[in-house]
TILO-424268 format. One line per field, with one value per residue: residue in one letter; y, z, x of N, C-alpha, C in turn. Coordinates in steps of 0.2 Angstrom, whole numbers, plus 5000, padded with zeros to 4 digits. Last residue first. Layout:
BEGIN
residu: (A, ...)
n.v: (Y, ...)
n.w: (Z, ...)
n.u: (X, ...)
ca.v: (Y, ...)
ca.w: (Z, ...)
ca.u: (X, ...)
c.v: (Y, ...)
c.w: (Z, ...)
c.u: (X, ...)
***
This chain:
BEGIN
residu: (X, X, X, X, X, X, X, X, X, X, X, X, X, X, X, X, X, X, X, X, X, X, X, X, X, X, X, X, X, X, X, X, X, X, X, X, X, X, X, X, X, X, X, X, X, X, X, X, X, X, X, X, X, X, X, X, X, X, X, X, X, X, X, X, X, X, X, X, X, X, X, X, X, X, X, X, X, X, X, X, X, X, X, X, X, X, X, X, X, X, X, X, X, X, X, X, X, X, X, X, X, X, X, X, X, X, X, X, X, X, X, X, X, X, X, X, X, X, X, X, X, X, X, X, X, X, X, X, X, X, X, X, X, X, X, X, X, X, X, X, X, X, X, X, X, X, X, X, X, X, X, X, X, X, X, X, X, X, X, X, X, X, X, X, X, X, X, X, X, X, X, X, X, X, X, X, X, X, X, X, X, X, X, X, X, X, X, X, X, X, X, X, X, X, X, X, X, X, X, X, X, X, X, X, X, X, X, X, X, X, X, X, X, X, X, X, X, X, X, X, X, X, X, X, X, X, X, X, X, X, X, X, X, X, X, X, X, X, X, X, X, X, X, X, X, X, X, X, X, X, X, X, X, X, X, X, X, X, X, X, X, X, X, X, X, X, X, X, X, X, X, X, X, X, X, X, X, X, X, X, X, X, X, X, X, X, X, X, X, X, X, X, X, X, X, X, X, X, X, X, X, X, X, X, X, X, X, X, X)
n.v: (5517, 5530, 5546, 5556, 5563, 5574, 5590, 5599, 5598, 5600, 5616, 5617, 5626, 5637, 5639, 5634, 5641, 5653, 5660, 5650, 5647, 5649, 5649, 5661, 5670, 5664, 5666, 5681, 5681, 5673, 5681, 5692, 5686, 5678, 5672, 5664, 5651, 5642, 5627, 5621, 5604, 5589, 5574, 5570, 5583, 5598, 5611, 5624, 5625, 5615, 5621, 5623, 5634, 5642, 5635, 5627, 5620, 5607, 5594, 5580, 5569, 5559, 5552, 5537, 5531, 5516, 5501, 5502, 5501, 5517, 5525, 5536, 5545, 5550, 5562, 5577, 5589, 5600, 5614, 5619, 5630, 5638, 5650, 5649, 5644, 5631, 5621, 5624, 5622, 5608, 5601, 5600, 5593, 5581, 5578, 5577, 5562, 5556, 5553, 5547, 5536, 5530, 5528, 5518, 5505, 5495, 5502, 5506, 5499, 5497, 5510, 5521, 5540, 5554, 5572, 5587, 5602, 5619, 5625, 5639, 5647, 5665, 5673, 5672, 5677, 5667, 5658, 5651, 5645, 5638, 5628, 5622, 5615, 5607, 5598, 5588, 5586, 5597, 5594, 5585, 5601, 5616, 5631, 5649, 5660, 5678, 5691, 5698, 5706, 5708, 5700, 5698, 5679, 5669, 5656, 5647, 5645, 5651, 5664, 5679, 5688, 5693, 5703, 5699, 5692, 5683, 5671, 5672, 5665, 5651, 5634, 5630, 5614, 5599, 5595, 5582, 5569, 5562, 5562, 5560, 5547, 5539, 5526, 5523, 5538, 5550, 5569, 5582, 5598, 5610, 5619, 5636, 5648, 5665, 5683, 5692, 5699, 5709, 5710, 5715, 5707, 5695, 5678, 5664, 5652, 5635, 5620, 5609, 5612, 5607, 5609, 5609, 5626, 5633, 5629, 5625, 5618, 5615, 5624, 5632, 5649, 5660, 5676, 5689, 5698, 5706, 5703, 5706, 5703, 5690, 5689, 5690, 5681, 5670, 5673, 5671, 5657, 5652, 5658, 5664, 5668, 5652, 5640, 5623, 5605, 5596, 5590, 5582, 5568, 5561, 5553, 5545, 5535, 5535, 5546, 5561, 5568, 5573, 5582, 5599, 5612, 5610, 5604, 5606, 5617, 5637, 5648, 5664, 5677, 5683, 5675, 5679, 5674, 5679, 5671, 5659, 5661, 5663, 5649, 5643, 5648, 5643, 5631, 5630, 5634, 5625, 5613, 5618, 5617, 5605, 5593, 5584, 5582, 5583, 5589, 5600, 5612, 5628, 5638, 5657, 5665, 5682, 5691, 5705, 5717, 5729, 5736, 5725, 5727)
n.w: (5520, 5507, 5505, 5511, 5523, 5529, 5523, 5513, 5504, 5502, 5500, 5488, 5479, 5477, 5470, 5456, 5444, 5434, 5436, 5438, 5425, 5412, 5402, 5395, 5408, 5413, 5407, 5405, 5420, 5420, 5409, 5417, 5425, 5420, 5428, 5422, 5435, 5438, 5452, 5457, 5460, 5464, 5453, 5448, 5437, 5435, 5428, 5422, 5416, 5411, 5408, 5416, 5413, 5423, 5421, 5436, 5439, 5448, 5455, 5456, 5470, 5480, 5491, 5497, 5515, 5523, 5528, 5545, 5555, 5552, 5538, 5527, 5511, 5495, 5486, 5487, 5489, 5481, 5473, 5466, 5462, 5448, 5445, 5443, 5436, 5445, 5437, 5434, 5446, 5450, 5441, 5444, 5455, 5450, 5442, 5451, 5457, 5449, 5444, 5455, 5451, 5442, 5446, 5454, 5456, 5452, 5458, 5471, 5481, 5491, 5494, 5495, 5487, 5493, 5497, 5504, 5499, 5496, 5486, 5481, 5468, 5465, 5468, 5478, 5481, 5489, 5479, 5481, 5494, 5488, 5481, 5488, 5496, 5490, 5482, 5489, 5488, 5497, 5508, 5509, 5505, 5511, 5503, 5501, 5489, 5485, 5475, 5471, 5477, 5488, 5494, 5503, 5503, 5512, 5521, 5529, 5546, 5559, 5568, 5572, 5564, 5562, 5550, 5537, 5531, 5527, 5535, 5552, 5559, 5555, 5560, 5563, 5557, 5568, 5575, 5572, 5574, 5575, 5562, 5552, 5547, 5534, 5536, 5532, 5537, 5537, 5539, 5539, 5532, 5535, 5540, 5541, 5538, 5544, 5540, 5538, 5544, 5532, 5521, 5509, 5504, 5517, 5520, 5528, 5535, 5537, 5547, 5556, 5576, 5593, 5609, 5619, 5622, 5606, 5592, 5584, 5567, 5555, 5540, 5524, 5518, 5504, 5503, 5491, 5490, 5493, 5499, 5512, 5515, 5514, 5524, 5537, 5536, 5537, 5552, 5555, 5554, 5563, 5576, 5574, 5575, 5578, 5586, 5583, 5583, 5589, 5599, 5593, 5594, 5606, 5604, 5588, 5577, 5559, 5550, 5552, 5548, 5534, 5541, 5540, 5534, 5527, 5528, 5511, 5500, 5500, 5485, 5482, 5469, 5460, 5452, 5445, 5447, 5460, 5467, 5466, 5472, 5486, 5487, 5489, 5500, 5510, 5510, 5517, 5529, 5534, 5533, 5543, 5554, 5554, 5547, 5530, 5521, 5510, 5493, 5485, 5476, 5475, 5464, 5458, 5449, 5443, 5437, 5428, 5425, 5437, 5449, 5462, 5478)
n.u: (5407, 5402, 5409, 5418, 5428, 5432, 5425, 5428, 5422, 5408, 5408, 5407, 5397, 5400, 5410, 5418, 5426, 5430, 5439, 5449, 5451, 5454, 5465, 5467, 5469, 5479, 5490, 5489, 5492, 5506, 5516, 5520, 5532, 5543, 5555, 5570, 5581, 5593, 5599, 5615, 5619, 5624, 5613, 5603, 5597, 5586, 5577, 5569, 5557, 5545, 5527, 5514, 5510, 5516, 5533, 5545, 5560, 5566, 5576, 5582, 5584, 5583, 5591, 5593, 5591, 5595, 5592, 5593, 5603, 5608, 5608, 5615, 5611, 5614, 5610, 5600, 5584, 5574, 5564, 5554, 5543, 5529, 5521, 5499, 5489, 5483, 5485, 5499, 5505, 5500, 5504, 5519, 5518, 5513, 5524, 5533, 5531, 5528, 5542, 5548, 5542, 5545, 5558, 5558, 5553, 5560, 5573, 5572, 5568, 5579, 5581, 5569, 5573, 5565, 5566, 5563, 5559, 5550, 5543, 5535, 5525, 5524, 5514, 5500, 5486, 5478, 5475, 5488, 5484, 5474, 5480, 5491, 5482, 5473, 5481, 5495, 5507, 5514, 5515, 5528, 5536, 5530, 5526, 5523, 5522, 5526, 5527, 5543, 5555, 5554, 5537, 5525, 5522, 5505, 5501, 5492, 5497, 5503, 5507, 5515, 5508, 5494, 5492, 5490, 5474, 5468, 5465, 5464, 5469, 5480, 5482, 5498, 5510, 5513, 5526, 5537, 5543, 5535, 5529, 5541, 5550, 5551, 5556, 5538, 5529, 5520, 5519, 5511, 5504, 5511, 5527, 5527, 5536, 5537, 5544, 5553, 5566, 5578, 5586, 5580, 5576, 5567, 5564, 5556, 5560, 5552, 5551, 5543, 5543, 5540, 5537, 5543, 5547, 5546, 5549, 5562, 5564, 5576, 5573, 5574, 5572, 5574, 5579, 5582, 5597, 5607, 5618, 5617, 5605, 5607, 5617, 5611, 5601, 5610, 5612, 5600, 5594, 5606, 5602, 5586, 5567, 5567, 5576, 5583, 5585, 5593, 5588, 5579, 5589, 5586, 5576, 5574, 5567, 5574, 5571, 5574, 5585, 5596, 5609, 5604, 5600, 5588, 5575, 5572, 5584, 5584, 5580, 5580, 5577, 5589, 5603, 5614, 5626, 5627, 5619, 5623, 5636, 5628, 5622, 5634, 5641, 5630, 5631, 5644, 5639, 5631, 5640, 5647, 5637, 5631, 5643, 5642, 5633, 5617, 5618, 5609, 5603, 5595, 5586, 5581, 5574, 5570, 5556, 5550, 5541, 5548, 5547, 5548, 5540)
ca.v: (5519, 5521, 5540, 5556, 5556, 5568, 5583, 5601, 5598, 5595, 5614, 5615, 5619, 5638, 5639, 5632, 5638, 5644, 5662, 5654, 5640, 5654, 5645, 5657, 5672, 5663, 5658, 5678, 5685, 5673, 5674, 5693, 5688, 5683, 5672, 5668, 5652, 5646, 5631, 5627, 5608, 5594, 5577, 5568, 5578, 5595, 5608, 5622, 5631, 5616, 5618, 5618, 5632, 5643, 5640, 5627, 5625, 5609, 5599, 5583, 5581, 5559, 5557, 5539, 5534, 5522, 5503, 5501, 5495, 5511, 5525, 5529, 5546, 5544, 5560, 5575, 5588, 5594, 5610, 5614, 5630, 5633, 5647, 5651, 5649, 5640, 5623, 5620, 5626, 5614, 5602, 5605, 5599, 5583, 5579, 5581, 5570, 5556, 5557, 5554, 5538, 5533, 5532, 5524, 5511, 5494, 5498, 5510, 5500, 5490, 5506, 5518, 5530, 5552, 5567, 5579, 5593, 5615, 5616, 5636, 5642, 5658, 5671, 5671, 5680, 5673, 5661, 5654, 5650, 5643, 5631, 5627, 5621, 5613, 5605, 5593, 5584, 5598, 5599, 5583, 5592, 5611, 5624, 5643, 5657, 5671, 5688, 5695, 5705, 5714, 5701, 5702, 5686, 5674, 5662, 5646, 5643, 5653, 5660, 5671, 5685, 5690, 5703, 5699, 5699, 5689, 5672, 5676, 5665, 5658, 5639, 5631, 5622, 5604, 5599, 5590, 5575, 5560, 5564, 5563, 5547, 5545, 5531, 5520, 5534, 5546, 5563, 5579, 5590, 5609, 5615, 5629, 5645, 5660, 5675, 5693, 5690, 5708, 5706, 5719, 5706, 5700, 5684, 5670, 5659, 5638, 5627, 5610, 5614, 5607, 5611, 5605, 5617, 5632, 5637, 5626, 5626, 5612, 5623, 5629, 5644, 5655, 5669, 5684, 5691, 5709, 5701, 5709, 5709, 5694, 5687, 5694, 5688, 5670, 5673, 5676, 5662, 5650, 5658, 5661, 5668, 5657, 5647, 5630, 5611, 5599, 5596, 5586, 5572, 5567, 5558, 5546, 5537, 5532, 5540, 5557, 5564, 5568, 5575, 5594, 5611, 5609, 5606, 5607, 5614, 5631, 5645, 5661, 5674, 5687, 5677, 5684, 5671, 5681, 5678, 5658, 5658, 5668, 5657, 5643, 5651, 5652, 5632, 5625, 5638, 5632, 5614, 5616, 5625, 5611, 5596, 5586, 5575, 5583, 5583, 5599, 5607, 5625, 5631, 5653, 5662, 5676, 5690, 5696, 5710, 5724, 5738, 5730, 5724)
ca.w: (5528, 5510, 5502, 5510, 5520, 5528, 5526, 5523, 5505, 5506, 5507, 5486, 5478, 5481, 5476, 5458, 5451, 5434, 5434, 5445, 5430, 5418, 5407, 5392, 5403, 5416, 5409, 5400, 5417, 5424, 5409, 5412, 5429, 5417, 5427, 5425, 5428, 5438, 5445, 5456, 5457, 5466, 5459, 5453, 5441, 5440, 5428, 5421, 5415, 5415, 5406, 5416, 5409, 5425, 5421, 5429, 5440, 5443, 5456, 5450, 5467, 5471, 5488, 5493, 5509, 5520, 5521, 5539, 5555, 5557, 5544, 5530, 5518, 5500, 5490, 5483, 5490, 5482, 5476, 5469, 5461, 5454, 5444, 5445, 5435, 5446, 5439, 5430, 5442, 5454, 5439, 5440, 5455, 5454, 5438, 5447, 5461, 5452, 5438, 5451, 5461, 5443, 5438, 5456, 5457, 5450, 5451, 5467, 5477, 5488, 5490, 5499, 5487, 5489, 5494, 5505, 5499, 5497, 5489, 5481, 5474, 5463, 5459, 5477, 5478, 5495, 5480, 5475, 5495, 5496, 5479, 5482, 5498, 5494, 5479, 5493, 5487, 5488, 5506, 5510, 5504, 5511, 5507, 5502, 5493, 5486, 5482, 5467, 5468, 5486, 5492, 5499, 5507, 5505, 5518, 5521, 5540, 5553, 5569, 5574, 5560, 5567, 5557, 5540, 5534, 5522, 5528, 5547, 5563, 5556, 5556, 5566, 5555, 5560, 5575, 5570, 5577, 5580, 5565, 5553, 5554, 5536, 5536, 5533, 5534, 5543, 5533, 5542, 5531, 5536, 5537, 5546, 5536, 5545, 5543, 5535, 5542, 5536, 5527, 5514, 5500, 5512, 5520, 5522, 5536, 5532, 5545, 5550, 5569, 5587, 5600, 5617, 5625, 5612, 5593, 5590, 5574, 5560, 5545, 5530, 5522, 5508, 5504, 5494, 5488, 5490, 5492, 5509, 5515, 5510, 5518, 5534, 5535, 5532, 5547, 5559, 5550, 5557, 5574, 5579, 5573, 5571, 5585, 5583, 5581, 5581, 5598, 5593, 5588, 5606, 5604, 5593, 5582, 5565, 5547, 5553, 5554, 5537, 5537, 5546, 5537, 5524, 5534, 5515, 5502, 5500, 5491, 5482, 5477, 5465, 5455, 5443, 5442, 5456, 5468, 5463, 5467, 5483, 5488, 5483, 5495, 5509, 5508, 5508, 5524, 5532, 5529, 5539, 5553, 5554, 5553, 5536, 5523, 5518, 5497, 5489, 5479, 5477, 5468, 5460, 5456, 5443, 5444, 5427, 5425, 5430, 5441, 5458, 5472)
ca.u: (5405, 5404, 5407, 5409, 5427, 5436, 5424, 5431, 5430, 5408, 5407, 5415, 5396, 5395, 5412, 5409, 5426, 5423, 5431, 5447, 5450, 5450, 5462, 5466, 5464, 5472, 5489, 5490, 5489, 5501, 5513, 5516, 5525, 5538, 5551, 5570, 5576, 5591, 5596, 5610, 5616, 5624, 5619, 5603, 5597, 5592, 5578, 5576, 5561, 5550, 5533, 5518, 5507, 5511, 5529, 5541, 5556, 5565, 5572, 5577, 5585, 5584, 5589, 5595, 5587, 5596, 5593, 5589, 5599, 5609, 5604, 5612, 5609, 5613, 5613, 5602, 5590, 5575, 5571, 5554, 5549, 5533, 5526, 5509, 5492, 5483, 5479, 5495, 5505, 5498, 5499, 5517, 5518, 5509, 5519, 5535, 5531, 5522, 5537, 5550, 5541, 5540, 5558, 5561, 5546, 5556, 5572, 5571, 5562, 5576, 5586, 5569, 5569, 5570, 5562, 5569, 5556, 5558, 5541, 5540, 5523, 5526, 5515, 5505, 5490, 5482, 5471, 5486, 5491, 5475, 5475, 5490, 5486, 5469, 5480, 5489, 5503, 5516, 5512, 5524, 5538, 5535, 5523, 5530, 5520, 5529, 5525, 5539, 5554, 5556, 5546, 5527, 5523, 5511, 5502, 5495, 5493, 5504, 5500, 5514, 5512, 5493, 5490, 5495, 5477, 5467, 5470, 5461, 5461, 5479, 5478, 5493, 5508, 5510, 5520, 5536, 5548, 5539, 5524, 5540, 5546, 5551, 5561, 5545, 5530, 5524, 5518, 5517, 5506, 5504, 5524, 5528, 5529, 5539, 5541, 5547, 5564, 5572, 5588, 5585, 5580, 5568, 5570, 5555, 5560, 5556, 5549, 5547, 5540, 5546, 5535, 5539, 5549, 5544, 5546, 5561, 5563, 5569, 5575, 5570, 5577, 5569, 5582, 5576, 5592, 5603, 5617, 5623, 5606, 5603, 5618, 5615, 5598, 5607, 5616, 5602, 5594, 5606, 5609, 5590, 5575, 5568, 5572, 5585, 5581, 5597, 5593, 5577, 5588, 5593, 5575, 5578, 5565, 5572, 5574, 5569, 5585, 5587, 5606, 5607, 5609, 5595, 5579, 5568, 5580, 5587, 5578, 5586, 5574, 5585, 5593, 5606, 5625, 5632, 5616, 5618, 5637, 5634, 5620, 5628, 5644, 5631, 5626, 5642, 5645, 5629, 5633, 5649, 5640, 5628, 5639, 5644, 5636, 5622, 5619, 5614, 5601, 5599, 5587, 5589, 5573, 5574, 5559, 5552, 5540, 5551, 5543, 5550, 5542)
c.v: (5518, 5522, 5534, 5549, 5558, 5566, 5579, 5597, 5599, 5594, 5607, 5614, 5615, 5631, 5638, 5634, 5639, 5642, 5658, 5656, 5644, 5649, 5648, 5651, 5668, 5667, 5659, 5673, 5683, 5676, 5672, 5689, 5689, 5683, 5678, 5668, 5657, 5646, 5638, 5628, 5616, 5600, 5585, 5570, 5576, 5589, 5601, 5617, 5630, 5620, 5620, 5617, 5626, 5638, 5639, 5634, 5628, 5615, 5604, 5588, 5578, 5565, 5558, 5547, 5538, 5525, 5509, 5502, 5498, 5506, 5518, 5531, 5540, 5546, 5554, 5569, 5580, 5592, 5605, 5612, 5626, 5630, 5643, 5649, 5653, 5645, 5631, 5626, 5629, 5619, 5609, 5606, 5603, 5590, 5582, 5582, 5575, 5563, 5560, 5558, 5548, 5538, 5535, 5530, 5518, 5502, 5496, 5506, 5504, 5492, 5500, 5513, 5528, 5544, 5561, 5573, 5592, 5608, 5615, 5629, 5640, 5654, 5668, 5670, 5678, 5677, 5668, 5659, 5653, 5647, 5638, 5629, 5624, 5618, 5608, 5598, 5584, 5591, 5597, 5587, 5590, 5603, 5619, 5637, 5650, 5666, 5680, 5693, 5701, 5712, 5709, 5704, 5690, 5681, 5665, 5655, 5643, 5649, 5659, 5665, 5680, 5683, 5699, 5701, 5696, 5694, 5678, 5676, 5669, 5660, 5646, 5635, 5623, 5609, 5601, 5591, 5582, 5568, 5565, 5567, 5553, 5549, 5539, 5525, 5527, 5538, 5557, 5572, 5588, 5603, 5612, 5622, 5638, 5654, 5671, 5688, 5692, 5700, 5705, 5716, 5712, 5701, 5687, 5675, 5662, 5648, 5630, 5616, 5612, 5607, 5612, 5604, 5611, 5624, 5636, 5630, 5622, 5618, 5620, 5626, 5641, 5649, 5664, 5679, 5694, 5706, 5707, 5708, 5710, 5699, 5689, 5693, 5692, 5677, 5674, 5679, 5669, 5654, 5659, 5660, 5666, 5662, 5649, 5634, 5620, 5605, 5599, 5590, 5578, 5570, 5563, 5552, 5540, 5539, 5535, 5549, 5560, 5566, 5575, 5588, 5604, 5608, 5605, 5604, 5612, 5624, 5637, 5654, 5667, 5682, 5681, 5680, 5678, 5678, 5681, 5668, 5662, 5666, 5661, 5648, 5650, 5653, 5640, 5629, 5636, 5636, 5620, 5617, 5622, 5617, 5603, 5590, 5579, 5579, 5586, 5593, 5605, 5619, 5630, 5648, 5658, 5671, 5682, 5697, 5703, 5719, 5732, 5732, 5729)
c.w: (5530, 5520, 5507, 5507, 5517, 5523, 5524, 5526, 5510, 5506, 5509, 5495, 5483, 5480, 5480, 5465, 5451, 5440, 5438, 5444, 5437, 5422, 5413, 5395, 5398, 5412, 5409, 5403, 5409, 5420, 5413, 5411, 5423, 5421, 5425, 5422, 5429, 5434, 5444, 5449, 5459, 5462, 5459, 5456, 5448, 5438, 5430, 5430, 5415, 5410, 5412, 5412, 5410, 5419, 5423, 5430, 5435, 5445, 5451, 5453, 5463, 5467, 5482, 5488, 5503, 5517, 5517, 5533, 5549, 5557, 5548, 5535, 5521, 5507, 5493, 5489, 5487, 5486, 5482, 5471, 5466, 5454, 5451, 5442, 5438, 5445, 5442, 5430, 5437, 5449, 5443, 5439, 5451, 5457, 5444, 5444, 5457, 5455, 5442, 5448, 5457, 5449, 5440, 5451, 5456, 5452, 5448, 5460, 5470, 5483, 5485, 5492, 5491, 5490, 5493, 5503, 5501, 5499, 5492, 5487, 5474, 5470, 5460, 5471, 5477, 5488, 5482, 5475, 5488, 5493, 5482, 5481, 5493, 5494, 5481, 5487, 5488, 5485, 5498, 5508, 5504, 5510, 5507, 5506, 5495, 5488, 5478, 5476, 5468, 5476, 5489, 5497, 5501, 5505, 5512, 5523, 5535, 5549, 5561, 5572, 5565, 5563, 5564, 5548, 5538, 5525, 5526, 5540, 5556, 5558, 5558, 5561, 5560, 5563, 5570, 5572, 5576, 5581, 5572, 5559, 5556, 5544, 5536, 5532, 5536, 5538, 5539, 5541, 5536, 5536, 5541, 5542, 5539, 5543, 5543, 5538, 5541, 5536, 5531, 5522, 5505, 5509, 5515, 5524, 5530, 5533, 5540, 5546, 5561, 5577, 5598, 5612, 5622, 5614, 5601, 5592, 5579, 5563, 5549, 5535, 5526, 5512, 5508, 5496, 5492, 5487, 5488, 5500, 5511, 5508, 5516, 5527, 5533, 5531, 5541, 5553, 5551, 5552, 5565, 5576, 5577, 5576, 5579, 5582, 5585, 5579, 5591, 5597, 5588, 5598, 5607, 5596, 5588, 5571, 5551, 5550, 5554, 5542, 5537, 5540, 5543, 5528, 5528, 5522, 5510, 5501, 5493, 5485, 5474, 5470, 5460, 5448, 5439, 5448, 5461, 5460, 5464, 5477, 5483, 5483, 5487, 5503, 5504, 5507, 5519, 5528, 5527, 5531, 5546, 5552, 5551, 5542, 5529, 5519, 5504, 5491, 5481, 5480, 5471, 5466, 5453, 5449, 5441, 5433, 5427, 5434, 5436, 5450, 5466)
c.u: (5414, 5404, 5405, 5406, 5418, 5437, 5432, 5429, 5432, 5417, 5410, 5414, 5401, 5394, 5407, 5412, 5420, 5420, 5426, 5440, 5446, 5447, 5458, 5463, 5463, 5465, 5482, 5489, 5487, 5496, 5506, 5513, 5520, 5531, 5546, 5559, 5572, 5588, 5594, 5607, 5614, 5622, 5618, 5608, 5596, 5592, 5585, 5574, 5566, 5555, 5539, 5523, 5512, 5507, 5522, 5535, 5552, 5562, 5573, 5573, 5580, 5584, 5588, 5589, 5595, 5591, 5596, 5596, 5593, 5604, 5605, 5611, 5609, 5614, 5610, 5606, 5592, 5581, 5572, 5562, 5550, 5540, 5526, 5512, 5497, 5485, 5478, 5487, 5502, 5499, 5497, 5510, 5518, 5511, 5515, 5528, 5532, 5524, 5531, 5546, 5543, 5536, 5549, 5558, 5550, 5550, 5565, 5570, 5563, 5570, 5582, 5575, 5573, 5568, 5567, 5565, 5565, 5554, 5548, 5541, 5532, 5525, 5517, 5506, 5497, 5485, 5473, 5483, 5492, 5478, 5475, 5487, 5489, 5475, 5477, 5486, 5498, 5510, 5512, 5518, 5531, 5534, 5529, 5526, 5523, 5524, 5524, 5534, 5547, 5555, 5548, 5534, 5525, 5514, 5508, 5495, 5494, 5499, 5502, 5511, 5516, 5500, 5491, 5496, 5484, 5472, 5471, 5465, 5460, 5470, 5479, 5489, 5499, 5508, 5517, 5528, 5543, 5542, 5526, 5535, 5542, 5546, 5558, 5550, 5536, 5523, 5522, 5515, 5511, 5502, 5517, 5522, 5531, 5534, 5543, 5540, 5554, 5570, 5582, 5586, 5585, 5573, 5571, 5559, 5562, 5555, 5554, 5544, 5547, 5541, 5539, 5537, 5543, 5545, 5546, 5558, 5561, 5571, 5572, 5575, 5574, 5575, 5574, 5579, 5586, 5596, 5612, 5621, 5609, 5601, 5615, 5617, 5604, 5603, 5616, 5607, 5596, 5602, 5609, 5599, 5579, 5565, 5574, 5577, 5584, 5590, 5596, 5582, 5584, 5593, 5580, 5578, 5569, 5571, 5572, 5568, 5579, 5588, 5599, 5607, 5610, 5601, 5585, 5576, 5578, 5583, 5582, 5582, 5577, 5581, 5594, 5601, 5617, 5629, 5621, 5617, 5630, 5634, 5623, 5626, 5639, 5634, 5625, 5638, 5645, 5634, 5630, 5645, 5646, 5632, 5636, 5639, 5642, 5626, 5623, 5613, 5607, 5598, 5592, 5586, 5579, 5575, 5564, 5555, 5542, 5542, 5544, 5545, 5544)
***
C-alpha cells in the first residue's frame, strides 16, 4: 500500500447485451477509460461477461462458467498490470466437475491474482434461480491467516492501494458479513450485485426496492466505519416465458459516515470517488461502535432461530 492517504475506486456499470468476448472488450475499454480518468481499484459488476442467466432452470447454462484462473481473468491480469489498477472481476467459476461458484478474482495492481471470494449467500427467488447454479463460498478453518488461499470465507486482501473486502449481491444484506470482513481489517467493502425489478412491480415497489438496497448498504458503512462500493448492472434482460428483469444500476460509493460520494442512475456509467482513509479513524473515534460491542453477549448469532417454535 502506498504512503498516500487516499485511494480512488472507479464502478463500472454496464448493460449485457452481447457474447462473452464481446462484453469483455466493452468492459476493458471502461477499465481503460476509468484508469485514464485516476482510479486505482477498478471493480466490475457481479458475473459481468455473460446476461443474468439465472432467470430460469437450464442446464447448458453452466458452460458459460470458466476456472479462475482462466481465460477471462487471465486477460484482465494483463490489463492491471499494464494499467497499473486493482481490478475486482466477478465471474461464474468452475472450481471443479460439479461445483460451480459465483465468484469475483481480486487482482493486484501488478497483475498478480491475489484470490478469489465466492459468494456466501445464494438467494432463490422468482427469476433469480440462483441455488440451481452456484455453491456457496466454504468457511476458511482460520480468518486470521492467509494460509490456506483455496478455502475462502470472508476475506481481505492487501492491495497495492488500500485493503479490500469483497461480498457479492445477495451478501450485502447480511451485516454478520460486513461485520466480519470489517473486523479482517478491510477499509472498503465492495458488492458487485445484478440487482433489478420484476416489470409488473416496478410502479408500485420500484423506488423503494432501490432505497432498501442502498440504504442497507450504506448502513454497513455506517456501522463499521468503511467505505463501500456498490456496482450494479443496468439494462433489461428477457427471458422466454417470463417478464424479464430490468436492472436498475444506482451504484453509488459512500463514506464511512454514509454519505454518497458519487453515485449512478439507470444507464451506462463509470463512477469515481476518491477515498480518505483518514475518515475511518476519525469515523470510529466519534462512533466507537467496535469499543462497545458486547462480545461476550453475541453466542446466541450463530443460532437460526431463538424465539417461538
Amino acid at each position: 500500500m502506498t504512503a498516500s492517504s487516499t485511494f480512488t475506486v472507479g464502478l463500472i456499470q454496464m448493460a449485457v447485451t452481447g457474447d462473452a468476448a464481446t462484453t469483455l472488450a466493452q468492459a476493458t475499454e471502461k477499465i481503460r477509460e476509468a484508469a485514464a480518468r485516476g482510479a486505482q481499484i477498478i471493480s466490475l459488476q457481479e458475473l459481468f461477461n455473460a446476461p443474468y442467466f439465472c432467470k430460469t432452470l437450464k442446464l447448458e447454462r453452466f458452460d458459460i462458467a470458466e476456472p479462475i484462473p482462466g481465460p477471462t481473468v487471465a486477460a484482465l491480469q494483463q490489463v492491471a498490470q499494464e494499467l497499473g489498477v486493482v481490478l475486482i472481476v466477478p465471474i461464474y467459476e468452475k472450481q471443479a466437475p460439479g461445483v460451480y461458484r459465483n465468484s469475483a478474482a481480486i487482482i493486484d495492481a501488478d497483475g498478480s491474482l491475489l484470490g478469489v471470494y465466492r459468494k456466501m449467500h445464494i438467494p432463490h427467488d422468482p427469476l433469480f434461480e440462483e441455488k440451481y447454479y452456484f455453491t456457496p463460498g466454504d468457511v476458511g478453518p482460520d480468518l486470521r491467516t492467509d494460509r490456506h488461499p483455496s478455502i475462502n470465507g470472508f476475506r481481505v486482501w492487501q492491495t497495492k492501494f488500500a485493503k479490500i473486502g469483497v461480498l457479492i449481491c445477495w451478501d450485502q444484506w447480511y451485516p454478520e458479513a460486513a461485520r466480519i470482513t470489517a473486523m479482517l481489517g478491510a477499509e472498503l467493502l465492495v458488492y458487485p450485485t445484478a440487482i433489478g425489478w420484476h416489470p409488473a412491480e416496478k410502479a408500485t415497489f420500484g423506488t423503494t426496492q432501490v432505497d432498501a438496497w442502498r440504504t442497507a448498504q450504506r448502513a454497513h458503512a455506517i456501522a463499521n466505519g468503511v467505505f463501500v462500493a456498490a456496482p450494479n448492472r443496468v439494462g433489461f434482460e428477457p427471458e422466454p416465458g417470463t417478464d424479464g428483469i430490468e436492472f436498475f444500476g444506482h451504484s453509488f460509493i459512500c463514506d464511512p459516515i454514509g454519505r454518497y460520494l458519487a453515485e449512478a442512475g439507470t444507464d451506462p456509467e463509470i463512477l469515481l470517488a476518491t477515498c480518505d482513509r483518514t475518515l475511518i479513524e476519525d469515523t470510529r473515534r466519534n462512533w466507537p461502535f467496535f469499543r462497545d460491542r458486547r462480545i461476550d453477549a453475541y453466542a446466541p448469532i450463530t443460532q437460526r432461530w431463538l424465539g417461538g417454535t
